[in-house]
VOBABA-216263 format. One record per residue (C-alpha): x, y, z; residue in three letters. Coordinates in steps of 0.2 Angstrom, whole numbers, plus 5000, padded with zeros to 4 digits. Example, Ala and Ser with C-alpha at 12.3 -4.5 7.8 and 13.67 -1.06 7.14 Angstrom:
// residues 2
+------+------+------+---------+
!   px !   py !   pz ! residuo !
+------+------+------+---------+
! 5062 ! 4978 ! 5039 !     ALA !
! 5068 ! 4995 ! 5036 !     SER !
+------+------+------+---------+
***
This chain:
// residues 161
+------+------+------+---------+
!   px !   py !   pz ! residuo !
+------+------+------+---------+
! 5000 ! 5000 ! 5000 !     UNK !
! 5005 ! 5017 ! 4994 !     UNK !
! 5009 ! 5030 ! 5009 !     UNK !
! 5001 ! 5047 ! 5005 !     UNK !
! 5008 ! 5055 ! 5019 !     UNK !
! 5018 ! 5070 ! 5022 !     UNK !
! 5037 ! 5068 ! 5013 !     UNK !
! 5048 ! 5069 ! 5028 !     UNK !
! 5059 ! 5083 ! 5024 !     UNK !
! 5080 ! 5085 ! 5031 !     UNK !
! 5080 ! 5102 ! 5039 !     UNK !
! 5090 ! 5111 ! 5026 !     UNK !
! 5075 ! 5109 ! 5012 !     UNK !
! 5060 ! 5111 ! 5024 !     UNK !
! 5061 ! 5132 ! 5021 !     UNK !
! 5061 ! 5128 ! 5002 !     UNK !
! 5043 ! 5118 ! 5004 !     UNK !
! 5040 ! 5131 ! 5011 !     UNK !
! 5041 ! 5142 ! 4997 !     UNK !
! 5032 ! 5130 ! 4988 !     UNK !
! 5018 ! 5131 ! 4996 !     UNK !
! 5016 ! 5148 ! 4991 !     UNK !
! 5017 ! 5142 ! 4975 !     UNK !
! 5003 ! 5131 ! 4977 !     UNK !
! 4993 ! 5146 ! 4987 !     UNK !
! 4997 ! 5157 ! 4969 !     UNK !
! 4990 ! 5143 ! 4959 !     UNK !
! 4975 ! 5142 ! 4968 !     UNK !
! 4972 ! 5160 ! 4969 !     UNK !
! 4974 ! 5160 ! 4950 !     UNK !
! 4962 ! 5148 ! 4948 !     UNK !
! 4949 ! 5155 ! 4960 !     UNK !
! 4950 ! 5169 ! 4951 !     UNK !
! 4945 ! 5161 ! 4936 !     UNK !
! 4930 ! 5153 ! 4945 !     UNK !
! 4926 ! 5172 ! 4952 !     UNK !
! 4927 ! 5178 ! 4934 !     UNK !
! 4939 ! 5190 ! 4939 !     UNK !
! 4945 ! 5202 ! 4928 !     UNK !
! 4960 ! 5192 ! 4919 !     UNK !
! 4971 ! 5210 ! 4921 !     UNK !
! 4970 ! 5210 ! 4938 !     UNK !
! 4975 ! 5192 ! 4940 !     UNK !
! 4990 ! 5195 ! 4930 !     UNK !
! 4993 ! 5210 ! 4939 !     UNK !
! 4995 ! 5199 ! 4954 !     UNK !
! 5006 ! 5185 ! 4947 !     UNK !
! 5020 ! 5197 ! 4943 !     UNK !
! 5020 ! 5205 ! 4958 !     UNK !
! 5021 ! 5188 ! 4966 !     UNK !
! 5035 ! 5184 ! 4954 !     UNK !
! 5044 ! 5199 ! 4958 !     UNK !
! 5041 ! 5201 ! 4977 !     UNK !
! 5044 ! 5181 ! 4981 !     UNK !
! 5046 ! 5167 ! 4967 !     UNK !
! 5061 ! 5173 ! 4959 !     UNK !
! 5073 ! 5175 ! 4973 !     UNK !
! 5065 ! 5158 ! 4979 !     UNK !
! 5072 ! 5152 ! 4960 !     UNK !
! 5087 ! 5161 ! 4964 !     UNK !
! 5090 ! 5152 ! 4980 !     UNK !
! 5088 ! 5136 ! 4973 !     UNK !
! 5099 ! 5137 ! 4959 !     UNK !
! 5113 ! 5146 ! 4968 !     UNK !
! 5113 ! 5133 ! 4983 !     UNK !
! 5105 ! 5117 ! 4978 !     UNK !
! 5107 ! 5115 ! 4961 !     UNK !
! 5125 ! 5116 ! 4960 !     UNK !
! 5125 ! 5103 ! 4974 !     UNK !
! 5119 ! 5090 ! 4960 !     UNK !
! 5124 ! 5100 ! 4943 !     UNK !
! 5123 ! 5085 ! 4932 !     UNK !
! 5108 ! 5075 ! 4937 !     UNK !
! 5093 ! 5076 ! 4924 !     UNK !
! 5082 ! 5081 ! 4939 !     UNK !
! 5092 ! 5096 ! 4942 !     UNK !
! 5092 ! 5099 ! 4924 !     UNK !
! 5073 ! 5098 ! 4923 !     UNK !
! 5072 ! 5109 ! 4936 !     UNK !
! 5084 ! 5123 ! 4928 !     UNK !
! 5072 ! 5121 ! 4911 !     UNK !
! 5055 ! 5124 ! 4922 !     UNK !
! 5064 ! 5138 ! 4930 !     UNK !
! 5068 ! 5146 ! 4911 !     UNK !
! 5051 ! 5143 ! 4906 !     UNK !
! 5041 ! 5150 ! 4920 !     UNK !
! 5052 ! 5165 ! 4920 !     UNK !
! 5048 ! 5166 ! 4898 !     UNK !
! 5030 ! 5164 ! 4903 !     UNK !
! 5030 ! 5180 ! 4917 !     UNK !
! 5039 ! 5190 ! 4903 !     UNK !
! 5025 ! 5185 ! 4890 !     UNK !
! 5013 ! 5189 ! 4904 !     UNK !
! 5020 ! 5205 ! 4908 !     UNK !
! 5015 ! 5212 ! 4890 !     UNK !
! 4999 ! 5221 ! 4888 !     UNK !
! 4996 ! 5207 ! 4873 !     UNK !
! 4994 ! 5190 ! 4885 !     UNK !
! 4980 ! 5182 ! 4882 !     UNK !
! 4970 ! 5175 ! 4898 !     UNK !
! 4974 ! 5158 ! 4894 !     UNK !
! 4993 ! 5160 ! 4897 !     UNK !
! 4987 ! 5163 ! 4915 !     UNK !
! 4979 ! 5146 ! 4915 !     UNK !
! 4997 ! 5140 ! 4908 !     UNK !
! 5005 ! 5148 ! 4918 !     UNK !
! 4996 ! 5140 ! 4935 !     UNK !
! 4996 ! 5122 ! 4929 !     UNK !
! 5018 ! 5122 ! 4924 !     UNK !
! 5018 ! 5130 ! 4941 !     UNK !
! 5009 ! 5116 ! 4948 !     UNK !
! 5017 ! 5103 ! 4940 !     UNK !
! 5036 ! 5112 ! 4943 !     UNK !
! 5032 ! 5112 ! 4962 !     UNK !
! 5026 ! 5095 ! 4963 !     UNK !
! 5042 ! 5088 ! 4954 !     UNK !
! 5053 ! 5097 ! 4965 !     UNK !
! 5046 ! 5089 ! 4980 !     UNK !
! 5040 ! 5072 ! 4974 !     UNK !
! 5058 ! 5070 ! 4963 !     UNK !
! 5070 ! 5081 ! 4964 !     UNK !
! 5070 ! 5086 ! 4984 !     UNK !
! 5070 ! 5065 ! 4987 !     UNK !
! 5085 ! 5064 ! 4976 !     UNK !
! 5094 ! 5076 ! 4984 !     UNK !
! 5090 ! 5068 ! 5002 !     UNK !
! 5097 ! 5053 ! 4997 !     UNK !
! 5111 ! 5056 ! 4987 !     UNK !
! 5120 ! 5071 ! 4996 !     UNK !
! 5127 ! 5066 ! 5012 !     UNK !
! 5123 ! 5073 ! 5028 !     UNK !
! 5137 ! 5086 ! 5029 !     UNK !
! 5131 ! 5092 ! 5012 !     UNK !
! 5114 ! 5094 ! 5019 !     UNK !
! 5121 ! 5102 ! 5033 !     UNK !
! 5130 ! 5115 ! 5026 !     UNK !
! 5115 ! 5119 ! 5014 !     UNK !
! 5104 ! 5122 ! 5030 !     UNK !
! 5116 ! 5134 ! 5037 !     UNK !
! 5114 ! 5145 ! 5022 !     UNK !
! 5108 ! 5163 ! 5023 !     UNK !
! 5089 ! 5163 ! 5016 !     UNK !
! 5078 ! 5178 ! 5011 !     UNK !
! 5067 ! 5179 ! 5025 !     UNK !
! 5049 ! 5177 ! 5017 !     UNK !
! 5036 ! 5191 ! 5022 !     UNK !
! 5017 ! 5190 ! 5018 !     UNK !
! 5018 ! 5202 ! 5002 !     UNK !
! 4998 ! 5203 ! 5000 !     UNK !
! 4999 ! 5214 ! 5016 !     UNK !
! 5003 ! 5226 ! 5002 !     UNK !
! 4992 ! 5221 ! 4988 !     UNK !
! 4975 ! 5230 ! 4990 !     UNK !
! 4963 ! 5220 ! 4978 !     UNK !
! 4960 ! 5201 ! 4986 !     UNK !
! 4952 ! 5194 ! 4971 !     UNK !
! 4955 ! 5176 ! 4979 !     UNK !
! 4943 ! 5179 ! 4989 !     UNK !
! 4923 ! 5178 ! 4988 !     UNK !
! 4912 ! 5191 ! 4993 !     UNK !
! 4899 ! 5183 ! 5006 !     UNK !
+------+------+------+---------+
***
């Protein structure tokens, strides 16, 4: 029988699920928007702030401190191509000619990046690195994360009751 339970995480990874969570949060709130039939502008809006505020130093971190820890692999190489194809996407959504389906795109290669980082890639590099290496890696200097919709006014996400 197949255990669905949480992945147990070393220490030095836990802070990037982390991240990803907020990658799943953005991929949800995409999509509720959709369901909301939110204005696709302001969804887009809200994804490259998210980008810029968070995702891409969380891609920087991870290509500066993990992925060199396993260069060669083709999951590291995977997750290097998602990285370059999730950052072409947010410069094809920061054009005032995106079309509202690249949102949808956008939220579903999110997904699917995410999920392979922390079903393949993050196991992999729990059990080929050795515990000094994941050591080390968890004594690095992180952004600190901060809740960035404190500053964002329009909570499309959310449902009116």
């Amino acid at each position: 029988m197949k255990n669905n339970g949480p992945i147990k995480r070393h220490p030095a990874l836990v802070a990037f699920s982390k991240d990803h969570h907020f990658g799943l949060l953005l991929v949800w709130k995409i999509r509720q928007g959709f369901s909301g039939n939110v204005n696709p502008d302001l969804i887009r809006n809200y994804v490259v702030y998210f980008y810029n505020e968070d995702l891409q130093h969380h891609f920087k971190e991870e290509e500066d401190l993990l992925f060199s820890l396993l260069p060669n692999g083709s999951s590291t190489k995977k997750a290097i191509e998602d990285h370059t194809e999730i950052r072409q996407m947010i410069s094809e959504l920061s054009k005032d000619s995106f079309l509202p389906d690249d949102l949808k795109k956008f939220a579903d290669k999110l997904e699917e990046h995410i999920r392979f980082e922390e079903r393949v890639l993050f196991n992999q590099y729990q059990s080929e690195l050795s515990s000094d290496q994941l050591d080390e890696l968890g004594k690095a200097e992180l952004n600190e994360r901060r809740d960035i919709d404190l500053d964002w006014k329009d909570h499309f996400w959310i449902k009116p009751k």
